[in-house]
Every structure is written in structure tokens, then in C-alpha cells.
Backbone atoms as SQL, in Angstrom:
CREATE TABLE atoms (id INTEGER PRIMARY KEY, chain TEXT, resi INTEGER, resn TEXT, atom TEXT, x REAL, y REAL, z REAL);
INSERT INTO atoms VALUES
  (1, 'A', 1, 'UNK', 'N', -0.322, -1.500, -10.219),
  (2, 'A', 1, 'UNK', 'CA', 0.474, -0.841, -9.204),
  (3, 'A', 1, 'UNK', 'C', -0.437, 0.037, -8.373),
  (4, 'A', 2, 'UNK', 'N', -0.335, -0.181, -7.126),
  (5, 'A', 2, 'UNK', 'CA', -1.327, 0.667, -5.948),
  (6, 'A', 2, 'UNK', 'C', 0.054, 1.433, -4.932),
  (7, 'A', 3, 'UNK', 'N', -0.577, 2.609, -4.522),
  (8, 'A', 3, 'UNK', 'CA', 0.593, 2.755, -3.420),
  (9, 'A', 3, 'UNK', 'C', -0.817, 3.012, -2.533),
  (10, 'A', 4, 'UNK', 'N', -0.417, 2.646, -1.200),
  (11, 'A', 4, 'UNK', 'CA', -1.095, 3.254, 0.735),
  (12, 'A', 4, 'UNK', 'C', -0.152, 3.979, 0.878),
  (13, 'A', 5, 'UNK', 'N', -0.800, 5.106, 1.140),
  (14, 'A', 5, 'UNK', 'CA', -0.525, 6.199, 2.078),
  (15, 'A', 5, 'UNK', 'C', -0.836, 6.066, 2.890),
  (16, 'A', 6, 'UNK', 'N', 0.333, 6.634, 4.053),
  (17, 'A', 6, 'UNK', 'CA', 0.137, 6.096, 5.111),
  (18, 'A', 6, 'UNK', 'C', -0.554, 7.740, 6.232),
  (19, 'A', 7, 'UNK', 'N', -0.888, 7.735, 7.368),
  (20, 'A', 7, 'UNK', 'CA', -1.514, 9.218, 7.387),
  (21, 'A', 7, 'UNK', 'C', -0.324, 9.100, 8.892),
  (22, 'A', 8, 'UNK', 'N', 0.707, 8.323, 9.194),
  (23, 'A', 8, 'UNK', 'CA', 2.135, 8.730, 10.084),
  (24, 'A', 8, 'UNK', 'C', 3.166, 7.506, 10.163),
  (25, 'A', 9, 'UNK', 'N', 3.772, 7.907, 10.290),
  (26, 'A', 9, 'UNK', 'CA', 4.705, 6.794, 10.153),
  (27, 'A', 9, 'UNK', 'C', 4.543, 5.293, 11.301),
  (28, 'A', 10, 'UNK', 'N', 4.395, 4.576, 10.500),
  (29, 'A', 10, 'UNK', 'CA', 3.633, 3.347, 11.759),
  (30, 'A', 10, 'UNK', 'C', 5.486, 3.378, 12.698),
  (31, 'A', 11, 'UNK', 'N', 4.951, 2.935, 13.919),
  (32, 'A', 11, 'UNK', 'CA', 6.025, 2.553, 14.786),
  (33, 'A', 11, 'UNK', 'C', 6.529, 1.694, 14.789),
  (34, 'A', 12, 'UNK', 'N', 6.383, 0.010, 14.955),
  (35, 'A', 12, 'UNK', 'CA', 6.819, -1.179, 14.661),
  (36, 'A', 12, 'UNK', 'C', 5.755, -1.599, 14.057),
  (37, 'A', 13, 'UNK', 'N', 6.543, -2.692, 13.382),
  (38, 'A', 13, 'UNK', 'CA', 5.416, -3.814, 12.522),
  (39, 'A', 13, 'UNK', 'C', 6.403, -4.920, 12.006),
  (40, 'A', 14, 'UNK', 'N', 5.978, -6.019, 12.196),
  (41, 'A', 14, 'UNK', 'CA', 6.481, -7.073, 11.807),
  (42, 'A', 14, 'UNK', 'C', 6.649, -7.334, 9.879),
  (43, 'A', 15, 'UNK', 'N', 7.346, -6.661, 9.517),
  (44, 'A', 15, 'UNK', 'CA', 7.134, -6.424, 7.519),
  (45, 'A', 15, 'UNK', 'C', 7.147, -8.312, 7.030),
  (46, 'A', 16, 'UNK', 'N', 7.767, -9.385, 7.728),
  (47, 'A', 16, 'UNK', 'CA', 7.736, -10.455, 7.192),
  (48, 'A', 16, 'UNK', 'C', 6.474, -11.303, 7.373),
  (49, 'A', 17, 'UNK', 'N', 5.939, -10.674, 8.430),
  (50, 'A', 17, 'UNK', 'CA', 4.404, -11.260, 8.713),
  (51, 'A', 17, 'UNK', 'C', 3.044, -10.351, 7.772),
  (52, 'A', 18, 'UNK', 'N', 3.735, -9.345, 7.183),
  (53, 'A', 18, 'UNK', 'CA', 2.702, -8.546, 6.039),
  (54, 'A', 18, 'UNK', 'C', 3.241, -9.306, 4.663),
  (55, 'A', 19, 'UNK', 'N', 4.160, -9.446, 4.584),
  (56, 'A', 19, 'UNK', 'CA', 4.967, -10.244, 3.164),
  (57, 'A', 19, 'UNK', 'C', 4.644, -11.656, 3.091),
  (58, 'A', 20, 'UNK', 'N', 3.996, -12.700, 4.203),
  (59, 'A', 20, 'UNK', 'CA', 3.925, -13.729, 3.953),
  (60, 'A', 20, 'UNK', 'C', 2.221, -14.161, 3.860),
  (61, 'A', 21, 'UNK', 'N', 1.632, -12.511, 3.307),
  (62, 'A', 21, 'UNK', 'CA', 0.321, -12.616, 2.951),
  (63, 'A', 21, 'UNK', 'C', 0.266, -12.133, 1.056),
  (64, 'A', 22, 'UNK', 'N', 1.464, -12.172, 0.956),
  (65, 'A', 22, 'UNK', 'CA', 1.487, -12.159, -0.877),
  (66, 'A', 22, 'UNK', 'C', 1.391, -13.150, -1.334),
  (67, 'A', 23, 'UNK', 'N', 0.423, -13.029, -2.695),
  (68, 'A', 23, 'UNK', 'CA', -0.299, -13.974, -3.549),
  (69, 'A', 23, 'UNK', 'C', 1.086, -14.188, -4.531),
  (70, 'A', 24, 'UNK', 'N', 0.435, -15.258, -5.347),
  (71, 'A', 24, 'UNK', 'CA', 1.840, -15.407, -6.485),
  (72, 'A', 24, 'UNK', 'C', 1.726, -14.200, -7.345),
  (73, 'A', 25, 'UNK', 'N', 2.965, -13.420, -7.833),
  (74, 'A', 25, 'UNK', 'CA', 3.180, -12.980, -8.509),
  (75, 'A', 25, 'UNK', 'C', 3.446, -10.776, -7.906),
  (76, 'A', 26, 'UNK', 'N', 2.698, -11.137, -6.701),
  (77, 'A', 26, 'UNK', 'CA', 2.670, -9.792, -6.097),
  (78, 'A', 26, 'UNK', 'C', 4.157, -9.350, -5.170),
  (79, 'A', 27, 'UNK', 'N', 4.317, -8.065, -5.089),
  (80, 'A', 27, 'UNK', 'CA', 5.352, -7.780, -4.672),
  (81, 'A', 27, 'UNK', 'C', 5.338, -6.278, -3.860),
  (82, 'A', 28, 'UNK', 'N', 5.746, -5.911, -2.976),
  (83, 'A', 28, 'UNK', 'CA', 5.157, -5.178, -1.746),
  (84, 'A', 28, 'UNK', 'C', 6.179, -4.349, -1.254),
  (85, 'A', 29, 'UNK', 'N', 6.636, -2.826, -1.327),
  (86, 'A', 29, 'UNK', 'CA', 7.840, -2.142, -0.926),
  (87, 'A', 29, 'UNK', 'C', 7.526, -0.856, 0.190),
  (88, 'A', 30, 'UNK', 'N', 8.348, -1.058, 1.074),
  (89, 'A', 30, 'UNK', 'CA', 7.417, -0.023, 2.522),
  (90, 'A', 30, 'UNK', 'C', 9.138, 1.148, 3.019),
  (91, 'A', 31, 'UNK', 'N', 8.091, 2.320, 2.702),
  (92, 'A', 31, 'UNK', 'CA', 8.912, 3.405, 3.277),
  (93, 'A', 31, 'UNK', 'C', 8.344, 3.834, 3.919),
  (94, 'A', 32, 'UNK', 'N', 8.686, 5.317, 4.922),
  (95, 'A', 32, 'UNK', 'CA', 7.596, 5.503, 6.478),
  (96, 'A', 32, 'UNK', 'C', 6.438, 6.045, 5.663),
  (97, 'A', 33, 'UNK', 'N', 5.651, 6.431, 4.848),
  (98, 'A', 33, 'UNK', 'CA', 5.019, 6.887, 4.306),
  (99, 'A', 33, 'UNK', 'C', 4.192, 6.226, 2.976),
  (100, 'A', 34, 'UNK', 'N', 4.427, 5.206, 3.278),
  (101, 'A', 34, 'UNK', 'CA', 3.552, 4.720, 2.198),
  (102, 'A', 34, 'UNK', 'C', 4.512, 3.527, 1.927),
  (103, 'A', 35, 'UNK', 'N', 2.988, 2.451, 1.034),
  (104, 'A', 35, 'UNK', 'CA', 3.303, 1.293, 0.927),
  (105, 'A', 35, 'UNK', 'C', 2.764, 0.914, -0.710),
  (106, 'A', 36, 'UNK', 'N', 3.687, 0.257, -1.492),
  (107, 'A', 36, 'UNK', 'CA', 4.231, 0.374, -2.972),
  (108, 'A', 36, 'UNK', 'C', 3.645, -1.177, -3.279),
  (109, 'A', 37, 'UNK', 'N', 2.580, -1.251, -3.390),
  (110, 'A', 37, 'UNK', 'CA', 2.046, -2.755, -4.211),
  (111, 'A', 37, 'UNK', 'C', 1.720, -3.076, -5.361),
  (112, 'A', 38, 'UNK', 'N', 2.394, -4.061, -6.009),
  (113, 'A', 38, 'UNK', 'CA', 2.269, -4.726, -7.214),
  (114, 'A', 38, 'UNK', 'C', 1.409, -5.990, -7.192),
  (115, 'A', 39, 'UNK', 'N', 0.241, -6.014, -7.779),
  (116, 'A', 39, 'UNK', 'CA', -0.587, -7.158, -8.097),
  (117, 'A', 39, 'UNK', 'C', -1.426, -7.238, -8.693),
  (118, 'A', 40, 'UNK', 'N', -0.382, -8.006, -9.916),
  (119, 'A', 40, 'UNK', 'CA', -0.856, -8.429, -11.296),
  (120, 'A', 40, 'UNK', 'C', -2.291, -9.156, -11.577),
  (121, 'A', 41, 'UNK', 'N', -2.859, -9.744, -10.294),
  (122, 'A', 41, 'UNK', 'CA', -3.746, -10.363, -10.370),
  (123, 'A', 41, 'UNK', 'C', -5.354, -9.234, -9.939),
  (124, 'A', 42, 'UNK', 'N', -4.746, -8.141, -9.799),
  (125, 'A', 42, 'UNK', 'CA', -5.824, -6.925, -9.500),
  (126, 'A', 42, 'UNK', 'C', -5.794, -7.000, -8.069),
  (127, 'A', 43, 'UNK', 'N', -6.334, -5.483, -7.383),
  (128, 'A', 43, 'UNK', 'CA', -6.207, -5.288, -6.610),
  (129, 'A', 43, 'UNK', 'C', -7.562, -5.925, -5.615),
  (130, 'A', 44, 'UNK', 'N', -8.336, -6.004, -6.322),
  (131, 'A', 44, 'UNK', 'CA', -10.004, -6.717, -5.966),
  (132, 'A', 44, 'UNK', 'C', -9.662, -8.389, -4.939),
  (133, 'A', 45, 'UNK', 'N', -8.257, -9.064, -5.689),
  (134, 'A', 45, 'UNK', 'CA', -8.216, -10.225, -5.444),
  (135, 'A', 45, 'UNK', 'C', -6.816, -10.268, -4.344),
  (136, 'A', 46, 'UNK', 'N', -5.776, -9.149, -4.156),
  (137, 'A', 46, 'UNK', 'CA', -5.082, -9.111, -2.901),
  (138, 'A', 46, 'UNK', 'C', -6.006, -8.765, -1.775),
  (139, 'A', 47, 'UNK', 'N', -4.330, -9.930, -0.864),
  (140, 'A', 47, 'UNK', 'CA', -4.966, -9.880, 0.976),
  (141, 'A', 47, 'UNK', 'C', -4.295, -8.902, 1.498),
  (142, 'A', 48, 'UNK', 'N', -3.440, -7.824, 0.496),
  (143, 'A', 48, 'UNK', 'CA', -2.668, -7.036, 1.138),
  (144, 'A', 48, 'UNK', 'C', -3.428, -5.596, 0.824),
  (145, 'A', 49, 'UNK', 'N', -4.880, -5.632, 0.845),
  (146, 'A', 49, 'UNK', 'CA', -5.336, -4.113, 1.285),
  (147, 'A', 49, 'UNK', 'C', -5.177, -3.548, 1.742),
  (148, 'A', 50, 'UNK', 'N', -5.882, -2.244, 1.858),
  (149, 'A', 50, 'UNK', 'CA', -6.212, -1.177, 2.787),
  (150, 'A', 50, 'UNK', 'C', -6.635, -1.626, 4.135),
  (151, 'A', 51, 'UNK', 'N', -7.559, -2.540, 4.026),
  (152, 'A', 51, 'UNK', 'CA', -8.222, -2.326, 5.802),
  (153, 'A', 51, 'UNK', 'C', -7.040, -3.594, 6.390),
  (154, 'A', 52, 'UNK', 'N', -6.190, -4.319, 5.556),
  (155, 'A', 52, 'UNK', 'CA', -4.980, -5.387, 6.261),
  (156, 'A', 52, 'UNK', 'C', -4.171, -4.498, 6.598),
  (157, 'A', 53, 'UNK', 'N', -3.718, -3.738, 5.842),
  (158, 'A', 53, 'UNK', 'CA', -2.419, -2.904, 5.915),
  (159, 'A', 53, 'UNK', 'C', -2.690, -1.957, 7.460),
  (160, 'A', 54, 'UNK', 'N', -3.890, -1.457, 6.926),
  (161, 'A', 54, 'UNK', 'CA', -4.101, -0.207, 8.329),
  (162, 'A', 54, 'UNK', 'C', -4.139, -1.275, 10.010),
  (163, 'A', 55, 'UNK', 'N', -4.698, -2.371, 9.023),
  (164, 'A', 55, 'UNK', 'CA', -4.796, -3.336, 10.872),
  (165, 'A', 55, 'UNK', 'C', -3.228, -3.534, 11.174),
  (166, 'A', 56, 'UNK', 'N', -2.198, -4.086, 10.198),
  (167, 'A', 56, 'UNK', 'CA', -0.937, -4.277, 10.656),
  (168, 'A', 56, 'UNK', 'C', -0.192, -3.198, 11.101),
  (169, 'A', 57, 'UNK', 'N', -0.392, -1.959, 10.262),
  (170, 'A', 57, 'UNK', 'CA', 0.670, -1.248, 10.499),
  (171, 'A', 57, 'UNK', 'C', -0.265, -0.122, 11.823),
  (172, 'A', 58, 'UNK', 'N', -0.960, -0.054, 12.240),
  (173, 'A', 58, 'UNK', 'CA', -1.743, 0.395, 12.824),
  (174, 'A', 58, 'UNK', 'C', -1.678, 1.860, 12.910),
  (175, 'A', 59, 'UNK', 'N', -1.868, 2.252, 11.257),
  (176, 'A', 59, 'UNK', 'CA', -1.971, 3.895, 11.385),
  (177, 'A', 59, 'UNK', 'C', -3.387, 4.090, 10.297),
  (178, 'A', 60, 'UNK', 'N', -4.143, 4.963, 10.275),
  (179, 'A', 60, 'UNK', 'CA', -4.586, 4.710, 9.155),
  (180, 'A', 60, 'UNK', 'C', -3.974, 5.368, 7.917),
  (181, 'A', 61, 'UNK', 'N', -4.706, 5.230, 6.698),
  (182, 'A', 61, 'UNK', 'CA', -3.847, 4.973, 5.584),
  (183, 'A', 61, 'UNK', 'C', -5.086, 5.326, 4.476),
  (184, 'A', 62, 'UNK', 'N', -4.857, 5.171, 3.048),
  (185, 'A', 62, 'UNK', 'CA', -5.754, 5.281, 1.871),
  (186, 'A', 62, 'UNK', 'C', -4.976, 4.866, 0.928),
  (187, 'A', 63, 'UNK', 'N', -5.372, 4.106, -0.116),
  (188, 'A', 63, 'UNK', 'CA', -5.034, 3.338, -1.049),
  (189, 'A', 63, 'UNK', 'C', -5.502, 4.158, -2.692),
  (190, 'A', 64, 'UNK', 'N', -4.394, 4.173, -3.850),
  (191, 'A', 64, 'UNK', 'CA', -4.736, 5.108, -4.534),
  (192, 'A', 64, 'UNK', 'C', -4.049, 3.629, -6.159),
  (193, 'A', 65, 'UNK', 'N', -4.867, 4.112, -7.113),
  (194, 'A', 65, 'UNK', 'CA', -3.904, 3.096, -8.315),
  (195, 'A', 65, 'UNK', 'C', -3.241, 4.167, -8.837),
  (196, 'A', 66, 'UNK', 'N', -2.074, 3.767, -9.602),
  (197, 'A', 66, 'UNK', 'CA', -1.168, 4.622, -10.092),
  (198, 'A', 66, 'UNK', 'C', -1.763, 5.276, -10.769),
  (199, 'A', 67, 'UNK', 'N', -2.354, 5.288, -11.741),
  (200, 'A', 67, 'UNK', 'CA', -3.007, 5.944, -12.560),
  (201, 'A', 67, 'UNK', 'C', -3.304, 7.446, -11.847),
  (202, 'A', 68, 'UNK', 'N', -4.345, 7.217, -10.611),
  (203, 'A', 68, 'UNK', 'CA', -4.899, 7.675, -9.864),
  (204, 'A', 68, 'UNK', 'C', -3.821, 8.868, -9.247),
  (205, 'A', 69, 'UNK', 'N', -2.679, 8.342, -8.886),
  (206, 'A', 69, 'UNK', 'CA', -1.519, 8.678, -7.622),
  (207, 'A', 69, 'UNK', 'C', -0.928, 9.952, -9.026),
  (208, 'A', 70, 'UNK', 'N', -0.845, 9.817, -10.176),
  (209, 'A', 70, 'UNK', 'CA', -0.061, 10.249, -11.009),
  (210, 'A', 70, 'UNK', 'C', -0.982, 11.464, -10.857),
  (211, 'A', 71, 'UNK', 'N', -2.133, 11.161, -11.546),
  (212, 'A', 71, 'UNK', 'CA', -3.411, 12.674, -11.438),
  (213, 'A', 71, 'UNK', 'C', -3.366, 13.753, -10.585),
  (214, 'A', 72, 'UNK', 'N', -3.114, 13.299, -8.860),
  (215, 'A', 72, 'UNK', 'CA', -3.465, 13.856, -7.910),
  (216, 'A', 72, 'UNK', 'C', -1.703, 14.756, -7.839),
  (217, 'A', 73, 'UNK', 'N', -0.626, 13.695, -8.286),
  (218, 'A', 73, 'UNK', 'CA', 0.756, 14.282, -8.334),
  (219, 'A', 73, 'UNK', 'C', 0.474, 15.379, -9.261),
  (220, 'A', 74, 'UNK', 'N', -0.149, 15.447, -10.833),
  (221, 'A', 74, 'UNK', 'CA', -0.353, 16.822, -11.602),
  (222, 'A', 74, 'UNK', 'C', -0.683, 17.932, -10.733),
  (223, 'A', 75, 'UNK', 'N', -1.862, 17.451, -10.110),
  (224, 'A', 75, 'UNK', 'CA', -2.982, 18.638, -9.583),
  (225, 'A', 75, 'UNK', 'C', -1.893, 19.671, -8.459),
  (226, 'A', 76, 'UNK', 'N', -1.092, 18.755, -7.396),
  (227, 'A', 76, 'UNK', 'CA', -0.305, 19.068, -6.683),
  (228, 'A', 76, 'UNK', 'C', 0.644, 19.994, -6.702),
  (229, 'A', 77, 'UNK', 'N', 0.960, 19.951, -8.547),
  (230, 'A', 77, 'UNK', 'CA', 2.081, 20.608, -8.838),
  (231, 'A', 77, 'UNK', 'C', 1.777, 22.279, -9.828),
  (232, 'A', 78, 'UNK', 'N', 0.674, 22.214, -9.456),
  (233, 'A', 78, 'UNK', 'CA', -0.321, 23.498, -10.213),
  (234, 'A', 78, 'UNK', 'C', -0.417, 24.531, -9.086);
């Protein structure tokens, strides 16, 4: 599990033309602020990165693994 952060809310974007770049088994959920990816096959081997995502949605963005996203949520709350 990865989430993108997004750094503003993109304006339009075509979400079925970002969805019809999922591999088998991956699965992809978008609120204005970030983008919620599942892929089981590692993140090394999705086409739905960071530098795809920032080209589609045309904001930039940073990519974090849950693991990662959970840590930075502790630190946040200190």
C-alpha cells in the first residue's frame, strides 16, 4: 500500500485514463489530496508512479509506503 500526496488539488483529469494503466491485481483510490495505491506486485514494478501520476494529474505530488505514511502520522501527532 503507497499513498501520493498530492501538493493541491489537481483540477481535471481524466481518472479512467489513469485506471486503465493498472497492472493485474492493483487497485487505485483518488481524493483531492492524495492518491491510495495497492500493488501487490511492488511498487518498483507499477506504471502508476509518482512521476505518471504528477504528469496526469498535473500537480506535483510525493509518494510515501504505508509503513512510512503511518511514522510520519506518529511524529505529526507529538
Amino acid at each position: 500500500m503507497h499513498v501520493t500526496f498530492l501538493s493541491s488539488k489537481p483540477d481535471r483529469y481524466n481518472q479512467s485514463s489513469i485506471e486503465e494503466w493498472k497492472q493485474n491485481g492493483e487497485e487505485v483510490f483518488f481524493t483531492d489530496s492524495a492518491v491510495y495505491l495497492y500493488c501487490p506486485n511492488g511498487y518498483g514494478r507499477t506504471k502508476l508512479n509518482n512521476n505518471f501520476l504528477e504528469a496526469k494529474l498535473k500537480v506535483g505530488a510525493t509518494t510515501r509506503n504505508w509503513k512510512t505514511t503511518n511514522e510520519l502520522f506518529k511524529i505529526a501527532q507529538q
